[in-house]
C-alpha positions in Angstrom: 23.0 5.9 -10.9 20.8 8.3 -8.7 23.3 10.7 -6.5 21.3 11.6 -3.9 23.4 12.7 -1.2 27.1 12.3 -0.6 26.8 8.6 0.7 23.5 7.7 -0.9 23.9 6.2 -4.3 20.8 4.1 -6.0 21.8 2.2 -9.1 18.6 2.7 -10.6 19.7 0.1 -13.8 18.4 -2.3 -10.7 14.9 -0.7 -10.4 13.7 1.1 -13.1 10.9 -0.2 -15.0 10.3 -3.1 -12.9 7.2 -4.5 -10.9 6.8 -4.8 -7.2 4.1 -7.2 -7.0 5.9 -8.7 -3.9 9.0 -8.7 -2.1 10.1 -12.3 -3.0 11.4 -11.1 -6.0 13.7 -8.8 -4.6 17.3 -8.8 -3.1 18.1 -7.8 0.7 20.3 -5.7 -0.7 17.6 -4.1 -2.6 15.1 -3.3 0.0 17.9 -2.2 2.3 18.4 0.2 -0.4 14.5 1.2 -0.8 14.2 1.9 3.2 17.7 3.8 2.7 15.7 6.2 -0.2 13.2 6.5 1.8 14.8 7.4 5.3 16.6 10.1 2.8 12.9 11.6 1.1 11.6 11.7 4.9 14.3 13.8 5.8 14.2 15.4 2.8 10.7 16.7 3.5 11.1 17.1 7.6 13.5 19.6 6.6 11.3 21.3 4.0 13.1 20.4 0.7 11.8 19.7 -2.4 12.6 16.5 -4.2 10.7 16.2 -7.5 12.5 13.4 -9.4 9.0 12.5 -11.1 8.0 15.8 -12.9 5.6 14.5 -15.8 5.2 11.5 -14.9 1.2 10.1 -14.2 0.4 7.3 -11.8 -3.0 5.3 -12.6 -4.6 3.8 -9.5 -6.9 1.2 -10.0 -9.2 0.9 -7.0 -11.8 -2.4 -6.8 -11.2 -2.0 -2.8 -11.7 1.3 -1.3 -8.4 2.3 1.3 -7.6 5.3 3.0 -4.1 5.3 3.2 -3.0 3.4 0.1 -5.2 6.3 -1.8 -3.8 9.4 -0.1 -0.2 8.0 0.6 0.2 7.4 -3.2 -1.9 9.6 -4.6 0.0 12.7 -2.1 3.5 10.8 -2.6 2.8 11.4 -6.6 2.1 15.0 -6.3 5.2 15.5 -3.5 7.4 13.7 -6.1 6.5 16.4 -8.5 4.2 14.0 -10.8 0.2 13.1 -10.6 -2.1 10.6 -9.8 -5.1 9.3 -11.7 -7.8 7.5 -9.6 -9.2 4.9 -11.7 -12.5 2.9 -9.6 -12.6 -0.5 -11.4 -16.3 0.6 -11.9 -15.7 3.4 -13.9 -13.5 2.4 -16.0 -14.4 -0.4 -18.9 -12.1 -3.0 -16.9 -15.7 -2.8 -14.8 -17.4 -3.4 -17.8 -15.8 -6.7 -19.3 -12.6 -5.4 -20.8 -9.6 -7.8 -19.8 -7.4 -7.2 -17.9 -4.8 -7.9 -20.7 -6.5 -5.4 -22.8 -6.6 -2.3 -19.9 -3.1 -3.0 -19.4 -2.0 -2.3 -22.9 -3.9 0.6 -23.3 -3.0 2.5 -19.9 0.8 1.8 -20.8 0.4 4.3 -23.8 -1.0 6.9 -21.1 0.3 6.3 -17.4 3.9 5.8 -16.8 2.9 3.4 -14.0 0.2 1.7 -12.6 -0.8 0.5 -8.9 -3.8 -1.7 -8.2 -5.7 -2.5 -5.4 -7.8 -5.3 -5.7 -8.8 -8.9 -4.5 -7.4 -11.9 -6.9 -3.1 -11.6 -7.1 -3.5 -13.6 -10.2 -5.0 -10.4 -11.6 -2.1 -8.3 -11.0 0.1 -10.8 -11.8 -2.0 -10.9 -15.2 -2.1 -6.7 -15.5 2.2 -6.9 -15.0 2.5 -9.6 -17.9 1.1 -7.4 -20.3 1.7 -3.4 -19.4 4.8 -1.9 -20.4 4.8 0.2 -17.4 5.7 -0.7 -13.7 2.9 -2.6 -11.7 2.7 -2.0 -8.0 0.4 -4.3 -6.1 -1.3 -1.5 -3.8 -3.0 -4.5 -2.2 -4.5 -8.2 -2.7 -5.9 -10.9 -0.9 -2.5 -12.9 -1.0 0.1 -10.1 -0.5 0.3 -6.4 0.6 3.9 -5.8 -0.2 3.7 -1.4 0.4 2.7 -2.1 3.4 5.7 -4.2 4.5 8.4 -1.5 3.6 6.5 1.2 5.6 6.9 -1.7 8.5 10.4 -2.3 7.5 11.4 1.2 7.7 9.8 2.1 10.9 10.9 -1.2 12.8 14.4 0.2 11.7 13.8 3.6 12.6 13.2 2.4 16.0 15.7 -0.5 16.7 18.6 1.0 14.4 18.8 -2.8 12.8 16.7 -5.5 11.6 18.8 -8.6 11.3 18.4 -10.4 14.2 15.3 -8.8 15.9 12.5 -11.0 16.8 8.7 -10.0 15.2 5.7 -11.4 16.5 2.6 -11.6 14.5 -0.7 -12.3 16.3 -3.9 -13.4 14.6 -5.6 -14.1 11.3 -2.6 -15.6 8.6 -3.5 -13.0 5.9 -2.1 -11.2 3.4 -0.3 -9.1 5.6 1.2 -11.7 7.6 2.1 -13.5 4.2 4.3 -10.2 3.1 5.4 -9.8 6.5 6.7 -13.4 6.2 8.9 -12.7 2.9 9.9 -9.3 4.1 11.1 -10.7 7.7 13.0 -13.7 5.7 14.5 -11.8 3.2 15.7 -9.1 6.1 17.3 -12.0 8.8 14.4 -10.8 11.0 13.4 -14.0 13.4 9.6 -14.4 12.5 6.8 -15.9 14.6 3.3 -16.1 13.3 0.5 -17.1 16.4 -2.6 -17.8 14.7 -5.7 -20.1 15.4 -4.8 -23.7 13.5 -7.2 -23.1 10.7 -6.0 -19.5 10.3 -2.2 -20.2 9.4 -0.6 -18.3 6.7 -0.5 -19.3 3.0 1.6 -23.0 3.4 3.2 -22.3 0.0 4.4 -19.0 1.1 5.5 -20.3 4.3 8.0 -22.6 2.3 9.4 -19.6 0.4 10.1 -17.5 3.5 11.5 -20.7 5.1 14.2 -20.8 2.4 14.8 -17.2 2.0 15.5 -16.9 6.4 17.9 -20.1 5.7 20.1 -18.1 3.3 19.7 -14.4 5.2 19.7 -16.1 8.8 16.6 -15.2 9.8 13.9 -18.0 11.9 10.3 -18.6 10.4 7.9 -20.1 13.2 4.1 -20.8 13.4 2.1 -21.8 16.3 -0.7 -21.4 18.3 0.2 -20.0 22.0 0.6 -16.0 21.7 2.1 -16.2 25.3 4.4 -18.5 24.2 4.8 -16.3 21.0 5.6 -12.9 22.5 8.7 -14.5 24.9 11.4 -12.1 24.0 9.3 -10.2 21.3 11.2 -7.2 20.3 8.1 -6.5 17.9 4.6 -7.4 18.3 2.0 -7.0 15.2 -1.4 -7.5 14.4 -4.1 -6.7 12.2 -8.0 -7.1 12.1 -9.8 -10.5 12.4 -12.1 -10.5 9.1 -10.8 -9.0 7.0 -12.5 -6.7 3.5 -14.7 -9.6 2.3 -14.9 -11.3 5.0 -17.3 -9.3 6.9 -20.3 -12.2 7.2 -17.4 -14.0 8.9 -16.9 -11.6 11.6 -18.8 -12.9 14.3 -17.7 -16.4 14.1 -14.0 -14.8 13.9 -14.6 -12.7 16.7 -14.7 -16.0 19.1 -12.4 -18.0 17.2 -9.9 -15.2 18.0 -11.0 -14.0 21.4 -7.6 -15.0 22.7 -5.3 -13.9 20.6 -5.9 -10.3 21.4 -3.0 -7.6 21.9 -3.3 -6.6 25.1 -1.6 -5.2 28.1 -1.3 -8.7 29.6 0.2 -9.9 26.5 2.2 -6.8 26.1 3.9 -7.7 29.2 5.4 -11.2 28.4 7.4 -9.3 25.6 10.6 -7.7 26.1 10.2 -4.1 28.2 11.2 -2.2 25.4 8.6 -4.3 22.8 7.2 -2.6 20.3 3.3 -2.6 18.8 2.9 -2.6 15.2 -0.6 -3.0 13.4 -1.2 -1.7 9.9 -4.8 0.1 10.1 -7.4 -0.1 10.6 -8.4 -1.2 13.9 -11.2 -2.1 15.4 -10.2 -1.3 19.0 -11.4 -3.6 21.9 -11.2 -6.2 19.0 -7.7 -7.5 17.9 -6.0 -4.7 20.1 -7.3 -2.6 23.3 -7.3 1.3 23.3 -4.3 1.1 26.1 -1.9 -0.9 24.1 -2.9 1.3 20.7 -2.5 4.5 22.3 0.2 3.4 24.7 3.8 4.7 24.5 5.2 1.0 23.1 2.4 2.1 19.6 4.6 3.2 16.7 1.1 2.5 14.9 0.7 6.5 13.3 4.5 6.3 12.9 3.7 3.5 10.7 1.1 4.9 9.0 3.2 8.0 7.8 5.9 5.6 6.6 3.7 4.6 3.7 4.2 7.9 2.3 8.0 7.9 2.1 8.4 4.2 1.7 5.8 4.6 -1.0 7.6 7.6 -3.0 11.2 5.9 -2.6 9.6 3.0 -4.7 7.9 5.1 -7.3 11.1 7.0 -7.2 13.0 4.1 -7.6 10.7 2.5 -10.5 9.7 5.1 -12.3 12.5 7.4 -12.1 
């Protein structure tokens, strides 16, 4: 059990030494309790406290696509939790080269004493957890960005007080990011609509799963087309870039595919007065979102963004703790 604070108690039995490769795999209860860690570190640090549950322990982060905030967020959240981070580009090391996966696992368990990955296939990841003996954190794939999703998690509470209940709207391209959002909406009671071009749905299979997990939590999973319709009550509103990393040849035929499913003040409008605008960076401003709605009072965008941090270090906390 981690005592933290006279009404914050983690049961660390429940965390430690597990994976987080996405959120399906864990509890309500268990996130609620992440987001609670990590309101607790934020303070922690506001108030200039030191909190260094992680002295000599080493993160590896393997990087096959480049980030700004995953890198710092982590690699900063390691060093704030008293530990260090080793930056590991996939082309530097002899993963790059033709080692498997199976085989780089095994060995950086006898070094790190955990390991996040950014990269493209989830299948890979899912392969690198089977065989380390360390904790895996998916930093990022094509199918899921689970990190992400707390950060979200924590600052949607921050600024409603509550989740159950609320209504999110995501607008755009079905990607990974509206597939974590999906699971982490579901698994919170969060009533979840997806507006996305018909071709550009999210992942059907993990649809289904966030369709059972809102059935058991209370929460609504939706998909359609109409943003307009979409935003009608919104108490959230999130988007994130049209193509993409890899899909940049795509981007000018997914520039007019999803000319009208910008985030705009228009748009901004049909939500409830109080809405908030979420997007997980980067932007391409004029592009999914205008300047006005970005920098407008209703963006908790750089609020976000800061969240990684603390979200971040209450799951290394809780993992590798």
């Amino acid at each position: 059990m981690i005592s933290l604070a006279k009404d914050l108690k983690i049961d660390n039995e429940e965390f430690f030494g597990r994976d987080f490769l996405s959120l399906e795999n864990y509890t309500p209860e268990q996130i609620h309790h992440l987001l609670e860690l990590a309101s607790y570190i934020k303070d922690q640090r506001k108030n200039g406290f030191a909190f260094e549950p992680l002295k000599g322990k080493v993160l590896g982060m393997i990087f096959e696509k480049s980030s700004t905030r995953t890198r710092v967020s982590f690699e900063a959240g390691m060093i704030q939790l008293g530990g260090q981070a080793i930056f590991l580009n996939s082309k530097d090391i002899q993963l790059g080269r033709g080692e498997t996966i199976a085989d780089t696992a095994r060995v950086l368990s006898g070094y790190l004493d955990g390991i996040m990955i950014r990269t493209y296939s989830h299948e890979d990841v899912e392969e690198l957890a089977e065989y380390a003996s360390v904790p895996v954190i998916n930093g990022l794939t094509d199918l899921h960005h689970p990190c992400q999703v707390l950060a979200d998690l924590q600052t949607m509470l921050e600024t409603k007080g509550t989740l159950k209940g609320q209504k999110l709207v995501y607008i755009g391209d079905g990607n990974n990011m509206a597939n974590s959002l999906l699971i982490g909406a579901a698994k919170m009671g969060i009533n979840m609509v997806v507006a996305a071009p018909e071709n550009y749905f999210p992942n059907e299979e993990v649809m289904k799963q966030a369709e059972e997990i809102a059935a058991e939590t209370g929460g609504t999973i939706s998909v359609m087309t109409d943003p307009a319709e979409a935003v009608k009550d919104a108490d959230f509103i999130y988007t994130d870039v049209w193509a993409s990393m890899g899909q940049e040849a795509e981007q000018k035929e997914r520039k007019a595919i999803f000319a009208n499913y910008q985030v705009n003040d228009e748009l901004l409008a049909k939500a409830k007065s109080d809405v908030t605008f979420l997007h997980c960076l980067p932007a391409h401003r004029g592009e999914e979102v205008t300047e006005s709605v970005l920098e407008g009072e209703q963006s908790a965008v750089f609020q976000q963004a800061e969240n990684r941090l603390h979200a971040q270090k209450a799951l290394m906390t809780a993992l590798m703790s």
